[in-house]
C-alpha positions as CSV (number, residue, x, y, z in Angstrom):
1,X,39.3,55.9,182.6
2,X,38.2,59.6,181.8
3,X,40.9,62.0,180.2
4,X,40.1,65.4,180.7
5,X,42.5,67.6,178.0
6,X,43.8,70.9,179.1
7,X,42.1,73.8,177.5
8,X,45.0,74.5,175.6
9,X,45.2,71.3,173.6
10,X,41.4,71.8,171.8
11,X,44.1,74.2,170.3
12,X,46.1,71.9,168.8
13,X,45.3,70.9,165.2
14,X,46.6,68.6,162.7
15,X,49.3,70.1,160.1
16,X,47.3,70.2,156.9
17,X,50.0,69.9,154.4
18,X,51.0,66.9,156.6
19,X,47.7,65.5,155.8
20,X,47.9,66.3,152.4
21,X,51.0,64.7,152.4
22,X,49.0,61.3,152.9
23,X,47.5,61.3,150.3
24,X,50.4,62.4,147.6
25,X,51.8,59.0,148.5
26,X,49.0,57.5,146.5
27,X,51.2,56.0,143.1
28,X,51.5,58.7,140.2
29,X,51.1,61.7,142.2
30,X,52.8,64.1,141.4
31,X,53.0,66.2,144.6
32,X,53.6,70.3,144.6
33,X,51.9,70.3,148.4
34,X,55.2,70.0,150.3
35,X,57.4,72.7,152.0
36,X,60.7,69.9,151.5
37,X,63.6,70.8,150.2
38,X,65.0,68.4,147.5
39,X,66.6,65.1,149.1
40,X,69.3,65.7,146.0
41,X,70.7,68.5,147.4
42,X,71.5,66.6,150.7
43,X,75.6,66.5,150.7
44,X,74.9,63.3,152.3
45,X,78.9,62.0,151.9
46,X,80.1,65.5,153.7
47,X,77.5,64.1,156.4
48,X,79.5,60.6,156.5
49,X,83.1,61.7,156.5
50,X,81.8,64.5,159.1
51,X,80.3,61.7,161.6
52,X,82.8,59.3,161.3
53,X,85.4,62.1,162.2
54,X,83.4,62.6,165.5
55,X,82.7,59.5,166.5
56,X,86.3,58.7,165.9
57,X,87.4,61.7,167.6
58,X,84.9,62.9,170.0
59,X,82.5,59.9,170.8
60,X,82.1,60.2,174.4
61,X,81.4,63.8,174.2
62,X,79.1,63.7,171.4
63,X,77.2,60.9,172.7
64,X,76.9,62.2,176.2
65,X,74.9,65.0,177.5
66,X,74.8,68.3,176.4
67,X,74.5,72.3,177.3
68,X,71.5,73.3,176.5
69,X,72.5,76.4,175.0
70,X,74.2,74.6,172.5
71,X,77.8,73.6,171.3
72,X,80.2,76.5,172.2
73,X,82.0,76.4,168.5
74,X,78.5,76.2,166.5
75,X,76.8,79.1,168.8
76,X,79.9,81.4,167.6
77,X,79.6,80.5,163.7
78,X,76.7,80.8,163.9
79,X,77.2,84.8,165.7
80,X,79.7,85.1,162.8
81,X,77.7,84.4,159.8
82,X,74.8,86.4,161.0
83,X,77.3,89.6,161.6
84,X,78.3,89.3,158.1
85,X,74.6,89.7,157.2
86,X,74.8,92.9,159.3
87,X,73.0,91.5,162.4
88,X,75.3,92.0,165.3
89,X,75.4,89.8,168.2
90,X,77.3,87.1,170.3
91,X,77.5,83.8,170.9
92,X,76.1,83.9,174.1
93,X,73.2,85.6,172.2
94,X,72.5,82.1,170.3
95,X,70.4,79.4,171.5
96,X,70.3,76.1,169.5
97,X,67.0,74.7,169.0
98,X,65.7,71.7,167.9
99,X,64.7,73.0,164.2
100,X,63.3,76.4,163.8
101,X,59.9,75.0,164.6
102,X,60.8,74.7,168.4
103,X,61.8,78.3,168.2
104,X,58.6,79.4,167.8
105,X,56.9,77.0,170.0
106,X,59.7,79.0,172.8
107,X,58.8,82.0,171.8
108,X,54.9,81.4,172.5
109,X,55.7,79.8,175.5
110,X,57.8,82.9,177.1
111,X,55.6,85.8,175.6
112,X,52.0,84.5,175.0
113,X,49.4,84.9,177.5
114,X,45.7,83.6,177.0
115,X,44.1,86.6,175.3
116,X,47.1,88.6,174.4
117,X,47.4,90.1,170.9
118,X,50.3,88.7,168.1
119,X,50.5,90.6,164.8
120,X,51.0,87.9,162.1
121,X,50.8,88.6,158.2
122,X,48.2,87.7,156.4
123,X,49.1,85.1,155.2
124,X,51.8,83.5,157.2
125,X,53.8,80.4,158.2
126,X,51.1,77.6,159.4
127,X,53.4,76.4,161.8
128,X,53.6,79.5,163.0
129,X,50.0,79.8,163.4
130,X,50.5,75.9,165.3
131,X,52.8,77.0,167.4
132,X,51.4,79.8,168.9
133,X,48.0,78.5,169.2
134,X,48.1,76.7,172.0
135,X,49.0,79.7,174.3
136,X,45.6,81.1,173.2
137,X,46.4,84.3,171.7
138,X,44.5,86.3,169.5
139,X,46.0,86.4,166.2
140,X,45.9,89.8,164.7
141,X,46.3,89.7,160.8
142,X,48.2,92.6,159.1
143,X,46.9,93.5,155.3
144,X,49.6,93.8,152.8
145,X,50.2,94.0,149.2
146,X,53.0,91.8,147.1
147,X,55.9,93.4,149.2
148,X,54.5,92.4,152.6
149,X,52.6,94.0,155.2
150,X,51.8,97.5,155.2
151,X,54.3,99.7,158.0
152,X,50.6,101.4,158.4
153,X,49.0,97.9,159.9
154,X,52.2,97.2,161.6
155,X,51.1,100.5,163.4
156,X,47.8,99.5,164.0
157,X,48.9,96.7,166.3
158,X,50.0,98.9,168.8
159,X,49.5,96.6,172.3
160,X,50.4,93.3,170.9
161,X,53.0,91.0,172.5
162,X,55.1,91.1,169.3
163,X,54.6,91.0,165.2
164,X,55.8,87.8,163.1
165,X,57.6,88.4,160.4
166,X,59.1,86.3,157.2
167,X,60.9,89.1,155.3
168,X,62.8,86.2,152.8
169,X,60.7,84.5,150.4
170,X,57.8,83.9,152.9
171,X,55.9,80.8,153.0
172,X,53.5,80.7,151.0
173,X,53.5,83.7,149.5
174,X,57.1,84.1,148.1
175,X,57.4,87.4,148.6
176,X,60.5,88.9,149.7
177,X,60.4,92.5,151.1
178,X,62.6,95.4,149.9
179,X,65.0,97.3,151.6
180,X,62.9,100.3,151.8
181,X,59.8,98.6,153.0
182,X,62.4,97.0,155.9
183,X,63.3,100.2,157.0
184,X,59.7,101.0,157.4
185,X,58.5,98.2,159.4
186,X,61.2,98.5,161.5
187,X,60.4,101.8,162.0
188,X,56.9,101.1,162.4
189,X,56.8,98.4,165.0
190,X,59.5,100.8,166.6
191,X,56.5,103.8,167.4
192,X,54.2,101.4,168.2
193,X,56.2,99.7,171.2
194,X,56.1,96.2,169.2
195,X,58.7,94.0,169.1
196,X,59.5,91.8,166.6
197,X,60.1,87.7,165.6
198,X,61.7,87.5,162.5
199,X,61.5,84.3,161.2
200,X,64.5,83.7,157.9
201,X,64.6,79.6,157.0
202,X,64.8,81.0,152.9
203,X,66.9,83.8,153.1
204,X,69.6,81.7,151.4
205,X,67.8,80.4,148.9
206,X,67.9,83.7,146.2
207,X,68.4,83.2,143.0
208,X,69.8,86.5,141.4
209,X,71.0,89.0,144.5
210,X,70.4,88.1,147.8
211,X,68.2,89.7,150.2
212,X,68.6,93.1,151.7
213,X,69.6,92.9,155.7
214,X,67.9,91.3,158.0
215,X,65.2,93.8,160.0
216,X,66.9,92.7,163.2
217,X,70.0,93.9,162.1
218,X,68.0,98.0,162.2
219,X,65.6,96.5,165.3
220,X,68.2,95.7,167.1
221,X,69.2,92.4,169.2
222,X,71.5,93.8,171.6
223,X,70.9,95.4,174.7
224,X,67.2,97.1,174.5
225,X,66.7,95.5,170.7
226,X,63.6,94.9,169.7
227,X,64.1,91.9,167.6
228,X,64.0,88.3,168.1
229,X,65.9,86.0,165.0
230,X,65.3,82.5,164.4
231,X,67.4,81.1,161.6
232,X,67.6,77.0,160.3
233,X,70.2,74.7,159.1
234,X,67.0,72.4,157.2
235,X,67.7,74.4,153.9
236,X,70.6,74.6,153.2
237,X,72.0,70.8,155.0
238,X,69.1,68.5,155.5
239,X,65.9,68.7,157.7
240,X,66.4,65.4,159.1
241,X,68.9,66.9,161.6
242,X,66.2,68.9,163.3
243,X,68.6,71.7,163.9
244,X,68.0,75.7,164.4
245,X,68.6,78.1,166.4
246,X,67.7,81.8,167.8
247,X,68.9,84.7,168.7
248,X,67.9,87.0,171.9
249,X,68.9,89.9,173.8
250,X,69.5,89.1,176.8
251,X,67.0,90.8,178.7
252,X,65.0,87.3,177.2
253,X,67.1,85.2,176.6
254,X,67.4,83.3,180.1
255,X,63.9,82.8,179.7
256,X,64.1,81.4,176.5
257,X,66.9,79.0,177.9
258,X,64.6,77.8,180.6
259,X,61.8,76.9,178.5
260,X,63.9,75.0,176.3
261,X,65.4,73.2,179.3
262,X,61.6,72.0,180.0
263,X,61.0,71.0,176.8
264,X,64.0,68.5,176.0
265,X,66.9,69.6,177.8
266,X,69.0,70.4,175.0
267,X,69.0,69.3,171.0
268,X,71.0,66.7,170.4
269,X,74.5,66.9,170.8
270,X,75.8,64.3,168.4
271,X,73.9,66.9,165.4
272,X,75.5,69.7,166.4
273,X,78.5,68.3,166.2
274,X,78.6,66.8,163.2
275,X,77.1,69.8,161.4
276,X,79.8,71.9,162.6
277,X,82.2,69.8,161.6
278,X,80.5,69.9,157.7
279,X,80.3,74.0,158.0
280,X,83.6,75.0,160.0
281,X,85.7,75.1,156.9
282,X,83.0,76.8,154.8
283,X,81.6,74.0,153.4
284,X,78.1,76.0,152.6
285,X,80.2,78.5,150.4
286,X,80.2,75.8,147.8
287,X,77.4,73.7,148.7
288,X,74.5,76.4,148.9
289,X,74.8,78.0,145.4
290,X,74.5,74.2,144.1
291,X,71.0,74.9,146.1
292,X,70.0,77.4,144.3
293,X,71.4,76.7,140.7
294,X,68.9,73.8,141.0
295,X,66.3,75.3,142.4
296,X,66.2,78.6,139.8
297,X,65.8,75.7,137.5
298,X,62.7,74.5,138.9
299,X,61.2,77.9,139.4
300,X,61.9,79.0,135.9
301,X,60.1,75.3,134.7
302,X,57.2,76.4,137.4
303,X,56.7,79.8,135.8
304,X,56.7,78.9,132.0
305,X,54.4,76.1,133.0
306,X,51.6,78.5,134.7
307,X,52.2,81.1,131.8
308,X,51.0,78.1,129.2
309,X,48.5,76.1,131.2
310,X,46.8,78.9,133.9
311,X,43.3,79.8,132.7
312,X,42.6,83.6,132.6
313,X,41.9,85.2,135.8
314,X,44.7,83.1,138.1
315,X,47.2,85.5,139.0
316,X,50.1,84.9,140.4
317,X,54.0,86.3,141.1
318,X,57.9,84.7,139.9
319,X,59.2,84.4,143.5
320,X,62.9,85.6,143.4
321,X,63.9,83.0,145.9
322,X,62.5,80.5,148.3
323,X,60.7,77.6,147.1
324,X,57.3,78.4,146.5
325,X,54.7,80.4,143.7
326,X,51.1,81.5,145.6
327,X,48.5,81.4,143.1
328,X,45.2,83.5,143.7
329,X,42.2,81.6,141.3
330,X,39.2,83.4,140.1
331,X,37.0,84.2,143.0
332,X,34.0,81.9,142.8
333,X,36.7,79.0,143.0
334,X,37.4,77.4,146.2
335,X,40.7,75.7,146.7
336,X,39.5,73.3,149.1
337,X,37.1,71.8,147.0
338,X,38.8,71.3,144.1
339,X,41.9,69.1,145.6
340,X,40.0,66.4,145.5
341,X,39.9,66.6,141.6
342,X,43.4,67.9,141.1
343,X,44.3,64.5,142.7
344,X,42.3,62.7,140.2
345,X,44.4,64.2,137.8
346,X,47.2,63.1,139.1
347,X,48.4,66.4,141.4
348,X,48.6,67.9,144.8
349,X,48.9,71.3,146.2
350,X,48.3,73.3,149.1
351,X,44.8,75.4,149.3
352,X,45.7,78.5,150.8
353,X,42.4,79.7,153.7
354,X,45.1,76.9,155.9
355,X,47.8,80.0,155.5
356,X,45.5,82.8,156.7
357,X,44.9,83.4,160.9
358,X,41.0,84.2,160.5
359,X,40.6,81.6,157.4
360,X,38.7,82.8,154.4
361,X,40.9,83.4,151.5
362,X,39.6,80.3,149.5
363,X,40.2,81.1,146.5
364,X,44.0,80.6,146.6
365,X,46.7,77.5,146.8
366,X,50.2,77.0,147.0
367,X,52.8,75.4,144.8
368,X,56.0,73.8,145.8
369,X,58.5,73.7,142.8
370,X,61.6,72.3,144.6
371,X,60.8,68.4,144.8
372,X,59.7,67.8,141.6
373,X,61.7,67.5,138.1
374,X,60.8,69.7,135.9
375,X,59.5,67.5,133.5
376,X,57.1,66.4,136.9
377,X,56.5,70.2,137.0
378,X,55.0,70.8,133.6
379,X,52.8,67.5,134.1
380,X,51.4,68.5,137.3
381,X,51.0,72.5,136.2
382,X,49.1,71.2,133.0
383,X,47.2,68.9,135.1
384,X,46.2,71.8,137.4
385,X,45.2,74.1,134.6
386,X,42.6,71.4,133.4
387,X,41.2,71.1,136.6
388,X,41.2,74.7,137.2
389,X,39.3,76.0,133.3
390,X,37.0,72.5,134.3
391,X,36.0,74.7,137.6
């Protein structure tokens, strides 16, 4: 028997921080390659007491069958929390997706068609990049500097379908973009007609002040807003739950709803309600700055690692937030090539051309500082510094 694929899935590619992730299972690797949060921070016995409430309580309802909007009670908190970030909406506004992830893969199912222009940074989320693939659009990278994109290039994607935005400690760069530079974008995308997908899975992870508002709160997702939000519960609970959600005006969000209903009907009910049975009381009031406390930590081990063991010309920023430092190396260095040989010395990271929508860029990596102890830290940093001064 002959399969013949649909044009659209020569699109799809493999993850390649999942295929790193292969190989740092390899004993005595220390791996910085992976985007996980830490397993410790996983309040795994609020998880128990939480599902043996429901299943005690609501089993038939948990276990049946679901809306596909989402649970009524998690859809508000959820419209709560963001309006005391300053982004105003309603519940109704909220669908609950299966992780973040599948909020971009709706999103590029409802607004991509083959050959139609998305604004991404450069770089940007690769799962981004995965999700919309498949719909064939042409990815149209906007320059930026160590705040973010440039309102100017924002601008000069006048008549694309929409721009992607991380504003909070973006994967991979860690950057997280200032107030001022907000109002600009906004402003930007605004006189050029484009709407915007703001993407925020970090903003709770600062360290010192939190971020400035979100841009959808100035863009707007009420009625004529020009934002979409997309917002996860993996960061700040535990990624295992696979649960997200975004939020719409309602000009698109009955589209949205359909889509999902194609794709799985609804997320799983039995999640939803045990994690709102962990956060109702304000459970994430305590647990989150236990997040970050540990992961400032780590970040400060990262950074007085690279000070000591990066050879001259690697450059790199102190993220404020997040979970990640983006290294750029000398430029005759490639990345790519010289993973193999950080493995050998007993590390992984994440070369960063797989970041960028038009590739290129091989002279820069990732670093994950959020898994690793930082005793684990300073071995793999010093490992990496060999390597590097060896290239």
């Amino acid at each position: 028997m002959s399969w013949q694929l649909a044009r659209r899935a020569e699109r799809l590619n493999p993850s390649t921080i999942r295929e790193i992730l292969k190989i740092t299972e390899r004993p005595g690797i220390v791996s910085l390659a992976g985007g996980l949060p830490s397993a410790d921070t996983f309040p795994v016995e609020a998880m128990r007491v939480a599902t043996e409430r429901v299943l005690r309580e609501q089993p038939r309802e948990a276990l049946q069958y679901a809306a596909s909007e989402g649970l009524g009670p998690l859809r508000e908190w959820v419209a709560a929390e963001l309006g005391s970030q300053g982004l105003q909406c309603e519940a109704g506004q909220v669908l609950i997706t299966t992780g973040s992830q599948q909020g971009l893969d709706l999103v590029g199912k409802v607004l991509i068609d083959p050959g139609s222009t998305v604004a991404v940074e450069s770089p940007t989320y690769l799962g981004a990049l995965q999700a919309f693939a498949p719909y064939e659009p042409e990815f149209h990278a906007l320059e930026g500097d160590g705040e973010g994109p440039r309102p100017e290039a924002v601008l000069a994607a006048r008549g694309a379908r929409f721009v992607y935005l991380l504003p909070n400690f973006q994967n991979p760069s860690g950057r997280c973009v200032s107030a001022e530079r907000r109002h600009a974008l906004v402003d930007a995308a605004a006189a050029a007609g484009l709407p915007i997908v703001e993407d925020n899975p970090y903003g709770d992870l600062w360290f010192d002040a939190p971020p400035p508002a979100p841009l959808s709160a100035r863009a707007g997702v009420g009625e004529g807003g020009g934002a979409i939000y997309l917002g996860s519960f993996s960061k700040v609970l535990a990624p295992g739950l696979r649960l997200g959600y975004v939020v719409a005006p309602k000009a698109i969000y009955p589209k949205l709803l359909q889509a999902k209903q194609a794709a799985d009907l609804h997320t799983p009910g039995f999640n939803q309600r045990v994690v709102f049975e962990v956060i109702k009381d304000g459970f994430l009031r305590e647990h989150v700055p236990t997040i970050r406390a540990r992961y400032k930590r780590q970040r400060d081990a990262m950074s007085a690692a690279l000070d000591r063991h990066m050879p001259a010309g690697t450059t790199w920023q102190v993220p404020v937030g997040g979970m990640f430092f983006w290294l750029q190396l000398p430029v005759h260095i490639d990345a790519t090539a010289l993973l193999p040989r950080a493995v050998e010395a007993g590390m992984a990271f994440v070369p960063g051309s797989t970041f960028f929508p038009h590739g290129g860029h091989a002279n820069t990596l990732r670093l994950s500082f959020v898994t690793a102890s930082p005793e684990q830290i300073e071995t793999a940093v010093a490992a990496l510094g060999r390597v590097l001064a060896a290239a």
